[in-house]
BAKESE-707085 format. One record per residue (C-alpha): residue number from 1; residue in one letter; y, x, z. Coordinates in nm, 4 decimals, padded with zeros to 6 digits. Layout:
RORO  doba  drenro         Y         X         Z
RORO   NUM       A         Y         X         Z
...
This chain:
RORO  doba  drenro         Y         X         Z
RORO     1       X   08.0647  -03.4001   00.5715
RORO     2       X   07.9461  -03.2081   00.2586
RORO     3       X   07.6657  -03.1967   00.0537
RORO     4       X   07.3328  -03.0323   00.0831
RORO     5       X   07.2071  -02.9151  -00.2750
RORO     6       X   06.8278  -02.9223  -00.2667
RORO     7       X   06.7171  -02.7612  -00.5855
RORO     8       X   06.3206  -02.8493  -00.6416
RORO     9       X   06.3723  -03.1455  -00.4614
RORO    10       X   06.0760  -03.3046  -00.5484
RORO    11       X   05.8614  -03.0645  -00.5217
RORO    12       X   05.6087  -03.0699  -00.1853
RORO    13       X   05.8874  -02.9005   00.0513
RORO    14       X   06.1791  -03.0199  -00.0973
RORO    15       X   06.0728  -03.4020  -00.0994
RORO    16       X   05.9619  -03.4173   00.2899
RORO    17       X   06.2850  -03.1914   00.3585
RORO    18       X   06.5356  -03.4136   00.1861
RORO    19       X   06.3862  -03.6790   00.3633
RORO    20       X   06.4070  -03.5543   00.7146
RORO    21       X   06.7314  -03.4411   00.6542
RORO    22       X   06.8788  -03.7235   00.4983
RORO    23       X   06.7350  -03.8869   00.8619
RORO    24       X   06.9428  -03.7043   01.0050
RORO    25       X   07.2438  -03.8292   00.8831
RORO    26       X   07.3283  -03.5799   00.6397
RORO    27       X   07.4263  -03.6062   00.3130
RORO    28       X   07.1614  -03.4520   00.0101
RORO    29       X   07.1899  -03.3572  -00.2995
RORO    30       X   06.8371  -03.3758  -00.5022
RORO    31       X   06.7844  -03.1543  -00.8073
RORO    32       X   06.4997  -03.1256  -00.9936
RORO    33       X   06.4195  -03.0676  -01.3367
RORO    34       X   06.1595  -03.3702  -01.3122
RORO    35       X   06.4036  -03.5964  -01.3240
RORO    36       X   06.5179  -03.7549  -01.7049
RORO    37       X   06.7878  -03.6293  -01.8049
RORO    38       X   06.9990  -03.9143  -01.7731
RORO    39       X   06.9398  -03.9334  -01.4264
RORO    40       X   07.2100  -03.8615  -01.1537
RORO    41       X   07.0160  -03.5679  -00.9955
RORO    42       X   06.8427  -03.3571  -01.2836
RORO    43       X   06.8791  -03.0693  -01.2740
RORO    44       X   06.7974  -02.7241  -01.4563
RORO    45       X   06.8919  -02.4270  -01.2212
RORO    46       X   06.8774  -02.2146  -01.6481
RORO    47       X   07.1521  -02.4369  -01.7188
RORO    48       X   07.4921  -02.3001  -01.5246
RORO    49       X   07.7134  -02.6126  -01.6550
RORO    50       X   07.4869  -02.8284  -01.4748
RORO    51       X   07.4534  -02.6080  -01.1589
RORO    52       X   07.8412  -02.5955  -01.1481
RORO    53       X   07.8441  -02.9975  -01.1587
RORO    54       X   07.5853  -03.0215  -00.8771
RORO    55       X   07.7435  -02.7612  -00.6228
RORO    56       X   08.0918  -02.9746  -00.5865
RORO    57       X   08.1528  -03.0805  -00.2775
RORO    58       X   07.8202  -02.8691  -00.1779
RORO    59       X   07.8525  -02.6454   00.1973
RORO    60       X   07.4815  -02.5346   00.1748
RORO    61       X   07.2085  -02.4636  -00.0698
RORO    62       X   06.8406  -02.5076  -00.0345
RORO    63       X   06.6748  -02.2993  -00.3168
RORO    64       X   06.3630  -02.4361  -00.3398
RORO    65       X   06.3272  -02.4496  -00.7332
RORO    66       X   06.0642  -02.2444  -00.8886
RORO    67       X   05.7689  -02.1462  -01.1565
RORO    68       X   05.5978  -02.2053  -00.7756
RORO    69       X   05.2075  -02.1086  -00.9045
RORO    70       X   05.0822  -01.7476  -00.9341
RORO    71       X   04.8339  -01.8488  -01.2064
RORO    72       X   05.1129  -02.0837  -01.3856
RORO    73       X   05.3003  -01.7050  -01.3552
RORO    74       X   04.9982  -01.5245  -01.5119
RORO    75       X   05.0072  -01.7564  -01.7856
RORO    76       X   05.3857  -01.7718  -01.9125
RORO    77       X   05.5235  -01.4471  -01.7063
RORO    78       X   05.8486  -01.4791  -01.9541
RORO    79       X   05.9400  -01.8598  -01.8622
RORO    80       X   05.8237  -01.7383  -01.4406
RORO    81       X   06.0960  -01.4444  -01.4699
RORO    82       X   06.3458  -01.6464  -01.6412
RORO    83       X   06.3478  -01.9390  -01.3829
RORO    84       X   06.2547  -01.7453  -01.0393
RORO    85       X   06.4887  -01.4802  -01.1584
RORO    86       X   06.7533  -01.5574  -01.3939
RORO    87       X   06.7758  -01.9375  -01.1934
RORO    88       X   06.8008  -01.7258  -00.8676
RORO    89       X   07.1081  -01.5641  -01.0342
RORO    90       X   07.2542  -01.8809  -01.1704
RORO    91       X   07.2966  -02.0487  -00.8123
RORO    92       X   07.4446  -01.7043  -00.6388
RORO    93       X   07.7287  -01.7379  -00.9359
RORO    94       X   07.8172  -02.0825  -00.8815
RORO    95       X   07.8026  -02.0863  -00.5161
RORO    96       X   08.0251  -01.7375  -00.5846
RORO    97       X   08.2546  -01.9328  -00.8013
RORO    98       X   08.3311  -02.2883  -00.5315
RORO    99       X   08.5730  -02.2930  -00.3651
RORO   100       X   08.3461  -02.3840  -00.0477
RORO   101       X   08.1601  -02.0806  -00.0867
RORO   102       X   07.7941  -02.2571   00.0046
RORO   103       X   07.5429  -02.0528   00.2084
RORO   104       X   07.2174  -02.0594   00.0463
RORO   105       X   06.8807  -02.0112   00.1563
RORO   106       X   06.6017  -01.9111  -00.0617
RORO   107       X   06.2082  -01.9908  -00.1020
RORO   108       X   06.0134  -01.7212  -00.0922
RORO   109       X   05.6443  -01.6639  -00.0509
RORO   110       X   05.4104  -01.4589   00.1451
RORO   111       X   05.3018  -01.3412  -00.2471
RORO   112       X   05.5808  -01.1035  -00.1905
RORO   113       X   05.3813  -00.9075   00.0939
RORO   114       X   05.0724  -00.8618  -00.1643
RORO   115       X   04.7636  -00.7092   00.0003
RORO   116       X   04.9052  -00.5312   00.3484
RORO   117       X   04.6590  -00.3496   00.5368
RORO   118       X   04.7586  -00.4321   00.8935
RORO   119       X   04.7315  -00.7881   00.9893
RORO   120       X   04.8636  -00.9985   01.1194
RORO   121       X   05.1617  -00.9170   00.8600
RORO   122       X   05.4931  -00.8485   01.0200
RORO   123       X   05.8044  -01.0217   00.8733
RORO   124       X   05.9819  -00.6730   00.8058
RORO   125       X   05.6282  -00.5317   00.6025
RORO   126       X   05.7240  -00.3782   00.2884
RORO   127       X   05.7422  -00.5294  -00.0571
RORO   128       X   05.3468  -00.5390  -00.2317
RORO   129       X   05.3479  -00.7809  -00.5152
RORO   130       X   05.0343  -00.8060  -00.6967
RORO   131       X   05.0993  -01.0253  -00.9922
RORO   132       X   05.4010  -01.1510  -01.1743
RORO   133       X   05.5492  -01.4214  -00.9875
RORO   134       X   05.5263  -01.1787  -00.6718
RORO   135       X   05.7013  -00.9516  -00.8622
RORO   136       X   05.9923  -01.2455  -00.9364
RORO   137       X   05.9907  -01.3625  -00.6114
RORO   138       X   06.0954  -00.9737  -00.4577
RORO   139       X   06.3558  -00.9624  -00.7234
RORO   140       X   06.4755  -01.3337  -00.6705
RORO   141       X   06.5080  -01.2308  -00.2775
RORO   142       X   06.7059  -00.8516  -00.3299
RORO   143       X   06.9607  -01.0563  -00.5689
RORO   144       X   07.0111  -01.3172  -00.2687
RORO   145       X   07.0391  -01.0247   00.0141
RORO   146       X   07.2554  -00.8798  -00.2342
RORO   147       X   07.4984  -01.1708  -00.2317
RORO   148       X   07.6284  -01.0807   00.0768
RORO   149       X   07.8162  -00.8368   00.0089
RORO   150       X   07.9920  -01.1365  -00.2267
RORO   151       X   08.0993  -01.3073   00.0966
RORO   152       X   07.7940  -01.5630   00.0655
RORO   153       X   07.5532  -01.6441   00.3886
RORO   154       X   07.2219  -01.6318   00.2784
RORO   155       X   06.9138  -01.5936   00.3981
RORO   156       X   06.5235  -01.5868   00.2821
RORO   157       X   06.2262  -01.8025   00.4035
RORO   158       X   05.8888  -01.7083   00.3359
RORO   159       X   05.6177  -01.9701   00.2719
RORO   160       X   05.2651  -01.9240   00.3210
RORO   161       X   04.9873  -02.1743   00.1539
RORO   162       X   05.1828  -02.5043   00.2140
RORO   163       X   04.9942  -02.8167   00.2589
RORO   164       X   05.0212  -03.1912   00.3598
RORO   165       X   05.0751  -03.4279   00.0825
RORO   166       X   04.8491  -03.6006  -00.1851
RORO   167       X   05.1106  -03.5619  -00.4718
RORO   168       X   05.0883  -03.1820  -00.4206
RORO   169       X   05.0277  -03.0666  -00.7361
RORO   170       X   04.5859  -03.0997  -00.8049
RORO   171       X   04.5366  -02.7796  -00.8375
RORO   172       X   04.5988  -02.5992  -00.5350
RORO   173       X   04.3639  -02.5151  -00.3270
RORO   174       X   04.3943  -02.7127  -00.0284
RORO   175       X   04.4546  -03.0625  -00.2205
RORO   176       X   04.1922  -02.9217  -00.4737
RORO   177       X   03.9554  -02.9605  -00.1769
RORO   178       X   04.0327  -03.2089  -00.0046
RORO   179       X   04.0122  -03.4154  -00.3284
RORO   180       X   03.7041  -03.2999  -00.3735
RORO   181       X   03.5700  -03.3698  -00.0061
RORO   182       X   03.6580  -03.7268  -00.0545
RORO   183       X   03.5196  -03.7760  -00.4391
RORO   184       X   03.1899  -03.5674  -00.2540
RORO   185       X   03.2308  -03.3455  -00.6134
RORO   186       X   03.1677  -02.9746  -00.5989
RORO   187       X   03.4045  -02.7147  -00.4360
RORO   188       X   03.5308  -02.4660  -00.6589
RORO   189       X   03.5976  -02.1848  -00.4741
RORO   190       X   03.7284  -01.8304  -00.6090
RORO   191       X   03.6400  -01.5836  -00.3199
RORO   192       X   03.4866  -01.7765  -00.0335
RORO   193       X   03.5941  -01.4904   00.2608
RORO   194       X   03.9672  -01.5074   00.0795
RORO   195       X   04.1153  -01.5632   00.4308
RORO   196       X   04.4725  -01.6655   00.4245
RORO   197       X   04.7070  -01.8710   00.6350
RORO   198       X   04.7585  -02.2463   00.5917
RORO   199       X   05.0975  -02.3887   00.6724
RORO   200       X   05.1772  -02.7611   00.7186
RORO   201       X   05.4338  -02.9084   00.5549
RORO   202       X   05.5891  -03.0178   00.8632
RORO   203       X   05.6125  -02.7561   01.0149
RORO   204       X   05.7571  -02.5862   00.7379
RORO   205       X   06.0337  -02.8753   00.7038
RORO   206       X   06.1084  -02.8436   01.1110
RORO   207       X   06.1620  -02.4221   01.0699
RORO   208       X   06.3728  -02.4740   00.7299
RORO   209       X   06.5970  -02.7160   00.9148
RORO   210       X   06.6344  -02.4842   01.2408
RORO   211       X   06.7310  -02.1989   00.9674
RORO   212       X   07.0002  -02.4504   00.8440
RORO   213       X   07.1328  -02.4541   01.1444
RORO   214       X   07.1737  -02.1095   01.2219
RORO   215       X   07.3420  -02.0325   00.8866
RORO   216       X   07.5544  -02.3006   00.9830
RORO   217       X   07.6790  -02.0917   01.3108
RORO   218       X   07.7318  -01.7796   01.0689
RORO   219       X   07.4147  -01.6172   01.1960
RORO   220       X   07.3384  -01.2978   00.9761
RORO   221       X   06.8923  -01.3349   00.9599
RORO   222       X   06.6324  -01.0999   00.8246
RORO   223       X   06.4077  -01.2310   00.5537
RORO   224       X   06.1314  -01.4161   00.7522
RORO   225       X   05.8028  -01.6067   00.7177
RORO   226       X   05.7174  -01.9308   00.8604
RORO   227       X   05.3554  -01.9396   00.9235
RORO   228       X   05.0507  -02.0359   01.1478
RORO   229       X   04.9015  -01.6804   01.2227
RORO   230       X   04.6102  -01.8181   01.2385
RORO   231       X   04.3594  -01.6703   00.9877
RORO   232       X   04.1273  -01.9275   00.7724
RORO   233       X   03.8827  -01.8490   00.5335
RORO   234       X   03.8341  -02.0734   00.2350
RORO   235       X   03.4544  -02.1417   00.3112
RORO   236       X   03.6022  -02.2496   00.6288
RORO   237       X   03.8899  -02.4705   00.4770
RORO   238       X   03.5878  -02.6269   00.2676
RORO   239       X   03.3922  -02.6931   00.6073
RORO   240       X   03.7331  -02.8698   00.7633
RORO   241       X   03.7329  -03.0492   00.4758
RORO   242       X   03.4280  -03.1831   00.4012
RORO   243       X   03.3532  -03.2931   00.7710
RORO   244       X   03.6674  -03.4543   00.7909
RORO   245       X   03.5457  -03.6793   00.4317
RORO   246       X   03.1776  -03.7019   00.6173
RORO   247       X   03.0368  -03.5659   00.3108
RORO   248       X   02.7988  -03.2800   00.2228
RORO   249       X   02.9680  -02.9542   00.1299
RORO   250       X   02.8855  -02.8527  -00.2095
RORO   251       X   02.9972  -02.5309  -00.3296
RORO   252       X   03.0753  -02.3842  -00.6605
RORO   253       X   03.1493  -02.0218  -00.5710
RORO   254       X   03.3481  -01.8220  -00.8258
RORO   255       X   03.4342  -01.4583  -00.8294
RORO   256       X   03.7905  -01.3690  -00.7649
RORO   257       X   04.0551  -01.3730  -00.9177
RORO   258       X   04.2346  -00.9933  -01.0122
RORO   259       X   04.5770  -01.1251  -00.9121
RORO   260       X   04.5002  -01.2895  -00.5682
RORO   261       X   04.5546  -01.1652  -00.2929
RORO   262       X   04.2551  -01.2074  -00.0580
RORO   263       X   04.3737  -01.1632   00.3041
RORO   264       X   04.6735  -01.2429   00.4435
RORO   265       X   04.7975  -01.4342   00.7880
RORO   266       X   05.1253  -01.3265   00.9352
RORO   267       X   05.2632  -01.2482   01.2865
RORO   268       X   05.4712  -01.5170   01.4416
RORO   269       X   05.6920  -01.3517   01.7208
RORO   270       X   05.9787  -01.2142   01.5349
RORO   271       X   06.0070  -01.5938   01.3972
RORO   272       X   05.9469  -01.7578   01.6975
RORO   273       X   06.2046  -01.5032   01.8698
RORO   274       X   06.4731  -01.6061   01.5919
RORO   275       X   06.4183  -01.9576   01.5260
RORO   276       X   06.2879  -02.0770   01.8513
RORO   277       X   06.0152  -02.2119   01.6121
RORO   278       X   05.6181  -02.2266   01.6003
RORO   279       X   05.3834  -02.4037   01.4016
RORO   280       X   05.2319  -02.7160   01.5788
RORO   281       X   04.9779  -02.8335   01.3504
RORO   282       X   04.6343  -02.6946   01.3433
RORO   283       X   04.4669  -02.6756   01.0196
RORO   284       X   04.1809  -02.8700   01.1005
RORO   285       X   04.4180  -03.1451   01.2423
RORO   286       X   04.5861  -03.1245   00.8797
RORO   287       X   04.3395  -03.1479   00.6730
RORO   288       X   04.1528  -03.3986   00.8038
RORO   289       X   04.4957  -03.5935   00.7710
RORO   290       X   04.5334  -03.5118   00.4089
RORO   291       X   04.1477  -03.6240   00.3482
RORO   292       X   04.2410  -03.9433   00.5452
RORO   293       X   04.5515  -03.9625   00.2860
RORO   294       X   04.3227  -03.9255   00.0036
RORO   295       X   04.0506  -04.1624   00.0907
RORO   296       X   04.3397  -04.4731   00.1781
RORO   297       X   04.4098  -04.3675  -00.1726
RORO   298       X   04.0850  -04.4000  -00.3308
């Protein structure tokens, strides 16, 4: 059996995902620029001599990779195009070049849908991007469609607010809170009514994997989203999280931010039609899980 190539595997996704996989019996390849250099699975996806090393033996590629903040995008826009752009083109040029001809799948993000005025968002909604990595992420995802007219099976997965784990980076909003629920320190919140649509990490691990499996059979798949459709403001998310600490809510409200966009939650039929997939996690299940996770921490 072949390799997997997981590039960002230690990121939030790519760490549960390597895992379940790697349960299932099959083999995984982690890359990840977090690594030391030394190390048998670093990885740059700007270095092409390394990429071309990693994708031996390789039948699939999960893309996961990324400058993965908007803000870290609004700060260094150069270094976001160069690696969710210039990377993306990297891996289509090795998995062009083996002999094996790998499928790959790309993560996306919801970003790419910016600020649609019908909700829920349907997966075929037109391109929007409000803000740099947005704008990478669209480009990243025509390069990948593009590739099949190269002969490669690919396909495009849409993430939407990911959440679950206490080593997701601080800064994010949903760890950001949940933190904070558990220390009882003040909510920072940029746009209270910003109402968006929180996906567990789970759940986004079980739809990746039934993608797999499809571009395993040769199935040709429009770019989709995995999400909840289940609309959740961030006053609310502060709520969830807060009751689930048993601590007083204490806000810090902030205006927001120019970049953001403020209202988003996608519709789930087309997905559930093509993946025989659905999110099973409520967010108030989740986060209370995560605050449990923080406070065995503490």
């Amino acid at each position: 059996m072949a390799y997997i190539l997981v590039t960002g595997s230690e990121g939030l996704i790519g760490n549960k995902l390597c895992i379940a996989l790697e349960k299932m019996g099959r083999l995984v390849r982690h890359f990840d620029i977090r690594y030391p250099k030394p190390h048998e699975s670093y990885g740059n996806i700007l270095d092409t001599a390394c990429l071309q090393e990693k994708v031996k033996d390789c039948s699939g590629i999960i893309h996961l990779a990324a400058v993965s903040r908007v803000v870290w995008g609004e700060r260094d826009p150069d270094l976001c195009w160069q690696t969710n752009v210039v990377g993306t083109k990297n891996i289509i040029k090795v998995a062009m070049e083996s002999s094996l001809k790998p499928w790959i799948i790309y993560a996306s993000s919801r970003e790419v849908y910016g600020q649609q005025r019908q909700l829920p968002v349907e997966i075929d909604a037109g391109y929007q991007p409000m803000n740099i990595y947005a704008r990478s992420k669209v480009e990243a995802e025509k390069e990948i469609l593009q590739a099949r007219y190269s002969y490669l099976n690919t396909a495009v997965v849409r993430y939407s607010s990911v959440y679950g784990s206490v080593g997701d980076h601080a800064d994010r909003v949903t760890p950001a809170f949940c933190r904070a629920a558990t220390f009882g320190t003040p909510f920072k919140i940029e746009g209270k009514d910003n109402t968006l649509d929180f996906t567990h990490v789970e759940d986004v691990v079980d739809g990746t994997i039934k993608l797999i499996n499809l571009l395993e059979h040769k199935e040709l798949l429009p770019p989709i989203h995995l999400t909840t459709g289940i609309p959740t403001t961030l006053y609310q998310l502060a709520v969830l999280a807060s009751k689930a600490a048993g601590k007083e809510l204490k806000l810090k409200e902030m205006p927001c931010r120019s970049y953001d966009v403020t209202r988003f939650w996608g519709n789930t039929h087309k997905t559930s039609q093509l993946l025989n997939w659905q999110a099973k996690i409520p967010v108030a299940t989740g986060i209370y899980n995560l605050v449990q996770q923080f406070l065995e921490g503490k």
